[in-house]
C-alpha positions in Angstrom: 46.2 -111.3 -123.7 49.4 -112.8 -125.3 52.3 -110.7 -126.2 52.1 -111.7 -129.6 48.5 -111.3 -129.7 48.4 -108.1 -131.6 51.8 -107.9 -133.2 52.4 -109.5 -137.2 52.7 -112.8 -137.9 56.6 -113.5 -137.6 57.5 -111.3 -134.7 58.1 -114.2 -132.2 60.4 -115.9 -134.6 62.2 -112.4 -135.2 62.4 -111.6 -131.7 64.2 -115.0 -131.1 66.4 -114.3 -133.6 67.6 -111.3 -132.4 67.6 -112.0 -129.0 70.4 -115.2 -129.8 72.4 -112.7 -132.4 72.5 -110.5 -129.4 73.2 -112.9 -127.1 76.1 -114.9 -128.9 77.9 -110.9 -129.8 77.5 -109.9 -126.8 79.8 -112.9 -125.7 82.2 -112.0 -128.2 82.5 -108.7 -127.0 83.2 -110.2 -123.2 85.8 -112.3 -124.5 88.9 -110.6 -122.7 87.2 -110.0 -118.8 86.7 -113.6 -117.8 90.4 -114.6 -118.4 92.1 -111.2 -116.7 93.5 -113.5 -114.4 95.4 -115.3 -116.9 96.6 -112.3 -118.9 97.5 -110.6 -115.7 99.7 -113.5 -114.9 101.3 -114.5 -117.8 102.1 -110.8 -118.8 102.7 -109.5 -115.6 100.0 -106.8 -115.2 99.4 -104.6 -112.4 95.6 -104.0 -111.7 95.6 -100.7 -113.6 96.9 -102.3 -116.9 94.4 -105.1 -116.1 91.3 -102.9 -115.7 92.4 -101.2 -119.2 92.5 -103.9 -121.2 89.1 -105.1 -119.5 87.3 -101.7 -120.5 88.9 -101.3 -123.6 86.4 -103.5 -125.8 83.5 -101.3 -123.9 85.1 -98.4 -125.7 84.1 -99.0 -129.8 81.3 -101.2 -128.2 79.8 -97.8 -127.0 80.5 -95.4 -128.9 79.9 -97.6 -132.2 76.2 -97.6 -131.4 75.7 -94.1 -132.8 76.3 -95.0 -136.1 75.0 -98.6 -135.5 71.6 -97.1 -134.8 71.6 -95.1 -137.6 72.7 -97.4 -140.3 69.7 -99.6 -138.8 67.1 -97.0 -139.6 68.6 -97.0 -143.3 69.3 -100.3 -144.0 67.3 -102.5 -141.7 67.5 -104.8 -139.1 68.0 -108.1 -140.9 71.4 -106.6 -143.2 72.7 -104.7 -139.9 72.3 -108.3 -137.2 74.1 -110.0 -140.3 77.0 -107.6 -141.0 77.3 -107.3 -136.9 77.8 -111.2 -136.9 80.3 -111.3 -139.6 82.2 -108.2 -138.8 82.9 -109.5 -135.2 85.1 -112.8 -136.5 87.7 -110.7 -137.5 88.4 -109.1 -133.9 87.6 -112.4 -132.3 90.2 -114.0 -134.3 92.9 -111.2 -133.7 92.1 -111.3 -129.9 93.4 -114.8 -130.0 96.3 -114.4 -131.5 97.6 -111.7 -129.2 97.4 -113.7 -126.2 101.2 -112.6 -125.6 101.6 -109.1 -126.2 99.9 -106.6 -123.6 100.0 -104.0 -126.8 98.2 -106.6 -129.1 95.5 -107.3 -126.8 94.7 -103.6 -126.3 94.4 -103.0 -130.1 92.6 -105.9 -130.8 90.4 -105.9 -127.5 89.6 -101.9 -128.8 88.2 -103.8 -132.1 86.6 -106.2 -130.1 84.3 -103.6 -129.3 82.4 -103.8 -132.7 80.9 -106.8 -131.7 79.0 -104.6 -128.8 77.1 -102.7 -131.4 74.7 -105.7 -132.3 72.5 -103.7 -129.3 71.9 -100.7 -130.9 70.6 -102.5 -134.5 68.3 -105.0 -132.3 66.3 -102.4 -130.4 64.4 -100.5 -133.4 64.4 -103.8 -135.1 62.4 -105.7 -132.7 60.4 -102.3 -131.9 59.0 -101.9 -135.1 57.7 -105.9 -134.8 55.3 -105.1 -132.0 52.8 -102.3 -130.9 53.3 -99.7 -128.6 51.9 -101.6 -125.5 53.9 -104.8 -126.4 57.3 -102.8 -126.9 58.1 -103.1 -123.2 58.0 -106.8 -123.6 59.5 -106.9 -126.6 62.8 -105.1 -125.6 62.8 -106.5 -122.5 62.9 -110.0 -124.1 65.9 -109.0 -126.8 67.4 -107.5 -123.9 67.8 -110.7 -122.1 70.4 -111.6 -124.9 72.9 -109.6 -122.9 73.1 -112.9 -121.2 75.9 -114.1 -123.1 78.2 -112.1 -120.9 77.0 -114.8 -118.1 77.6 -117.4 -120.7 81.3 -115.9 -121.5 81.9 -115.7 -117.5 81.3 -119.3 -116.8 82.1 -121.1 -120.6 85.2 -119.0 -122.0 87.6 -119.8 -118.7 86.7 -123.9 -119.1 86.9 -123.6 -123.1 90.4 -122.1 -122.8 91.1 -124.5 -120.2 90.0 -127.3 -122.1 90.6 -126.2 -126.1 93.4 -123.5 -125.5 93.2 -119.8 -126.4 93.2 -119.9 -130.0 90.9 -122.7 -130.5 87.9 -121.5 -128.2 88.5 -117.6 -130.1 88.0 -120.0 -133.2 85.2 -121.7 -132.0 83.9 -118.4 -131.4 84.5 -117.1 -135.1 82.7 -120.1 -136.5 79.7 -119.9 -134.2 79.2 -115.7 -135.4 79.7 -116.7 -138.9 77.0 -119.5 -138.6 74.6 -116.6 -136.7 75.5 -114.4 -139.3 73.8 -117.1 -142.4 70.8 -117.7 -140.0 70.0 -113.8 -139.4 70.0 -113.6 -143.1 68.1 -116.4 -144.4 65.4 -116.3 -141.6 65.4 -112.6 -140.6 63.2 -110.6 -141.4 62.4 -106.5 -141.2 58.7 -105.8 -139.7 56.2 -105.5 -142.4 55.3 -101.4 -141.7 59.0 -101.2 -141.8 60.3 -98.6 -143.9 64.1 -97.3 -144.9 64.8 -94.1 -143.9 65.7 -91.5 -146.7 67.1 -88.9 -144.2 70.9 -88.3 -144.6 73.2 -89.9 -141.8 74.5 -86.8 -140.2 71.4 -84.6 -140.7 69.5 -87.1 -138.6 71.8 -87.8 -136.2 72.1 -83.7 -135.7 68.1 -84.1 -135.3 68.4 -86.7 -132.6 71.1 -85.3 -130.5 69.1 -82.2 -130.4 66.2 -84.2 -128.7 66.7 -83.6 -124.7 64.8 -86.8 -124.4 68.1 -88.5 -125.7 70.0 -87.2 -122.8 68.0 -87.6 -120.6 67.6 -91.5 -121.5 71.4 -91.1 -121.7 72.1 -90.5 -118.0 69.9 -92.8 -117.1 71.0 -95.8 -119.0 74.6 -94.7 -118.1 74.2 -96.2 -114.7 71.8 -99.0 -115.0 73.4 -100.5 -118.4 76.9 -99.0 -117.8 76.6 -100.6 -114.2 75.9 -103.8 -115.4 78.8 -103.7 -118.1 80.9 -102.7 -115.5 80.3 -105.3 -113.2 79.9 -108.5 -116.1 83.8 -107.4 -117.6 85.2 -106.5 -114.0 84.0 -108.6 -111.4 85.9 -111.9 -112.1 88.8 -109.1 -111.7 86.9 -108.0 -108.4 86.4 -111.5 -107.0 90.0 -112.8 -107.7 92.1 -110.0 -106.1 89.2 -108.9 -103.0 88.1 -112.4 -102.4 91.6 -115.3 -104.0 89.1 -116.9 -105.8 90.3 -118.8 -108.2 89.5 -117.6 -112.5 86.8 -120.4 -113.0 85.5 -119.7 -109.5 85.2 -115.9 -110.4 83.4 -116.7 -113.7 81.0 -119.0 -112.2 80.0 -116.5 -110.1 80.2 -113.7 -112.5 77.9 -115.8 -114.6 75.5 -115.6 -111.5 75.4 -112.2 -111.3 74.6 -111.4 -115.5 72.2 -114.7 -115.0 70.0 -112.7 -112.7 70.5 -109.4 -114.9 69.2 -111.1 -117.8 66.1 -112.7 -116.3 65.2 -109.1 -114.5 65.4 -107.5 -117.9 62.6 -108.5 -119.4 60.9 -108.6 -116.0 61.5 -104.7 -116.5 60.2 -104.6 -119.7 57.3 -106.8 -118.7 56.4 -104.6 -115.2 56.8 -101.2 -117.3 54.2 -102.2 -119.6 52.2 -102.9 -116.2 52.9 -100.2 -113.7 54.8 -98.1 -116.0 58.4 -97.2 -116.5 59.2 -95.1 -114.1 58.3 -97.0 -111.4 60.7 -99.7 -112.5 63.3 -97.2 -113.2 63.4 -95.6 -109.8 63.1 -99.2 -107.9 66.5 -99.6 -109.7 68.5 -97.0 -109.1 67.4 -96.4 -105.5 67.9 -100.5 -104.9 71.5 -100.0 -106.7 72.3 -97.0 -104.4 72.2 -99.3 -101.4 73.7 -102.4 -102.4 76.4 -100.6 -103.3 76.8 -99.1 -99.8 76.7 -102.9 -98.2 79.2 -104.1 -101.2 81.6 -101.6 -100.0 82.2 -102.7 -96.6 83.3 -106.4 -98.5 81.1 -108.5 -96.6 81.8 -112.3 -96.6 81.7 -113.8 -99.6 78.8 -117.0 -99.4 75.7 -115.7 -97.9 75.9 -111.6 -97.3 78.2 -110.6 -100.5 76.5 -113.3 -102.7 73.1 -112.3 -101.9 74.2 -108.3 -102.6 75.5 -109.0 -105.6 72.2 -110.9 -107.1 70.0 -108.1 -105.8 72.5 -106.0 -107.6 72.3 -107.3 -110.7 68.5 -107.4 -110.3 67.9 -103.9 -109.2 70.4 -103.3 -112.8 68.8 -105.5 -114.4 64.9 -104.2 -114.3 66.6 -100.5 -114.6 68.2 -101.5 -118.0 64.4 -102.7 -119.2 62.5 -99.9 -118.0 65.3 -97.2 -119.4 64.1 -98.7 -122.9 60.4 -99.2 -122.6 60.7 -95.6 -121.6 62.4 -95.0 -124.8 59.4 -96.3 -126.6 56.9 -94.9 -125.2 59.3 -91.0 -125.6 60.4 -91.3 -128.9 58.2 -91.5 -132.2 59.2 -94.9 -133.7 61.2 -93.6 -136.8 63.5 -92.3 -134.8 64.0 -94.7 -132.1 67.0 -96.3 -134.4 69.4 -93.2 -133.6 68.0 -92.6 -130.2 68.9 -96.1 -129.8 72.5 -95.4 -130.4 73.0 -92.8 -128.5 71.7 -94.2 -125.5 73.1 -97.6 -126.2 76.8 -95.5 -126.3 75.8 -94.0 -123.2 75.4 -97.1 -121.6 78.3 -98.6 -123.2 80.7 -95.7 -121.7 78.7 -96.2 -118.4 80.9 -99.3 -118.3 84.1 -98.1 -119.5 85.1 -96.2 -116.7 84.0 -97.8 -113.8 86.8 -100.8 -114.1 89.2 -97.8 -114.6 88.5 -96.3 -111.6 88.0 -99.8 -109.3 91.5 -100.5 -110.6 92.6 -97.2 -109.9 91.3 -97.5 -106.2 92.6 -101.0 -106.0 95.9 -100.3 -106.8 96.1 -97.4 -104.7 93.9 -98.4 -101.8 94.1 -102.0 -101.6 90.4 -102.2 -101.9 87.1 -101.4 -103.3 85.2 -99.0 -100.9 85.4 -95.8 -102.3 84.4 -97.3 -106.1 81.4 -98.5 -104.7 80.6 -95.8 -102.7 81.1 -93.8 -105.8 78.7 -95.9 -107.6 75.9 -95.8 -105.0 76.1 -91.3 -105.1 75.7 -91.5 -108.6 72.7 -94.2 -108.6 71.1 -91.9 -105.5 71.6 -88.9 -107.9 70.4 -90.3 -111.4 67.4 -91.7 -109.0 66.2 -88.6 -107.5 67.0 -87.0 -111.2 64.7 -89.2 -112.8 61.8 -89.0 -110.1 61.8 -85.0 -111.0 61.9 -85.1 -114.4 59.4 -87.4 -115.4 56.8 -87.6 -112.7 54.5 -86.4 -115.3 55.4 -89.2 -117.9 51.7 -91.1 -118.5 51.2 -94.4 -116.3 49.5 -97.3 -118.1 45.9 -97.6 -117.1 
């Protein structure tokens, strides 16, 4: 049976939408990692300060979710993907015009973060386009549209190279404000669709009281935070563990969210199949021990390069199944503010990571003990999920 076989007319055209909205913000909001190097250089960072301004975007990108998710159960998908697009030029445009001041990047890379809450409005809006045993699939697919950090990795390094700072950040501003006209003259909410009345705060009280929101919480922590972590820090990583030059790094950074994205609906996809936990626990177990190989910095070709793909994959299929779990836990007119809680979870999942590998850097002159930090946790959240929802209803 086709995915769209029993979903409303329209949903394919509104799942494409949303998945290139998502897609083209999400590059936006990975503006600063893939040119570290430069700012590092020019304004003389040490590794600390570099991994700050990294994570900062991660910062309102998380935590903006919450209210992101809500407004998306009042207003609707199509106004909130618009207002997400036109909301991020204004950050874009500030982050390249403080290419010279350390200060100005952080405050403008904090705003920058806005344009990481188009997540949290694309979930329930794609959700409520297909049925239950579809939803998998269908957040799976939008999901994939966290591959514009793979396009920021590889395009935003040869754009400044080729355009200069301020005219790729410009390029960028024109190309959300174009996305932002589209979403609203071809978007469109799902016909059963309805606004909720509900008060903001009242309903966000209701969903934090949920445990099934932190519970989804912790678990897309590691496998969305870990992702994040790796797409804004690893051009860092590569350049100070391995010399590789910045458009080296973001070639292979690209790489790495490349095979993230194509295991995300895969995840999606399989969950529908064999169920979510399943998928889940194959990616936080498979995390756990790349991790342990990444930390004793194997060469880079064959042994790193390989780890680092299985990575993202194992991340990748986690950060599907974590929402197809959603959907099959939460009743649909709430999944908006679960949505954006969980999405803020994920979002500070990658916020401190790069803190903490620059931390470790700086003080160890490597990466070991960040990684082996990262592979306890994923062992921990694995064996955490396995107990708590080994009764959770496998599709038949």
């Amino acid at each position: 049976m086709g995915a769209n076989a029993t979903a409303p007319r329209g949903a394919g055209r509104n799942l494409a939408l949303a998945t290139a909205a998502f897609a083209l913000t999400f590059w936006a909001w990975n503006l600063i990692g893939p040119l570290s190097k430069t700012y590092s250089e020019d304004l003389g960072l040490d590794p600390t300060q570099t991994s700050l301004l990294v994570a900062f975007p991660v910062l309102v990108g998380a935590l903006g979710r919450i209210p992101a998710g809500v407004l998306t159960d009042r207003f609707g998908g199509r106004v909130m993907l618009t207002v997400a697009c036109f909301v991020s030029t204004v950050p874009v445009l500030l982050v390249g015009l403080s290419g010279g001041s350390y200060a100005a990047l952080l405050v403008s890379g904090f705003l920058l973060g806005l344009a990481g809450t188009s997540f949290a409005v694309g979930v329930p809006f794609v959700n409520a386009w297909y049925p239950p045993a579809r939803r998998g699939f269908a957040t799976g697919v939008f999901g994939a549209g966290m591959g514009g950090t793979a396009l920021s990795a590889f395009l935003t390094p040869r754009l400044v190279d080729g355009m200069g700072l301020l005219p790729t950040h410009l390029l960028m501003c024109a190309a959300l404000a174009v996305m932002g006209l589209v979403c609203w003259t071809f978007a469109r909410n799902a016909p059963q669709w309805s606004p909720s009345t509900e008060p903001a705060l009242p309903r966000l009280k209701g969903v934090m009281r949920l445990k099934v929101t932190w519970q989804m919480s912790l678990l897309y922590a590691v496998a969305f935070g870990g992702f994040v972590a790796f797409s804004t820090y690893l051009p860092t990583m590569l350049v100070t563990a391995y010399d590789l030059a910045q458009t080296d790094a973001g070639l292979r950074t690209a790489g790495f969210s490349l095979a993230a994205v194509v295991a995300r609906p895969a995840g999606g996809i399989l969950s529908d199949r064999v169920g979510p936990l399943k998928v889940c626990l194959t990616s936080f177990f498979g995390a756990a021990i790349m991790a342990v190989l990444l930390a004793f910095e194997p060469p880079l070709e064959v042994p790193a390069g390989t780890e680092f793909v299985l990575m993202a994959l194992f991340l990748g299929l986690g950060t599907g199944g974590v929402f197809a779990l959603v959907a099959e836990l939460v009743e649909p007119a709430r999944v908006g503010g679960v949505t954006g809680v969980v999405g803020a979870a994920g979002g500070l999942g990658g916020y401190f990571p790069p803190l903490i590998m620059g931390a470790v850097y700086q003080a160890r002159g490597d990466y070991s003990v960040g990684l082996l930090l990262l592979a306890l946790t994923a062992l921990l959240v694995g064996l955490f999920t396995l107990k708590a929802f080994r009764r959770t209803p496998q599709p038949r």
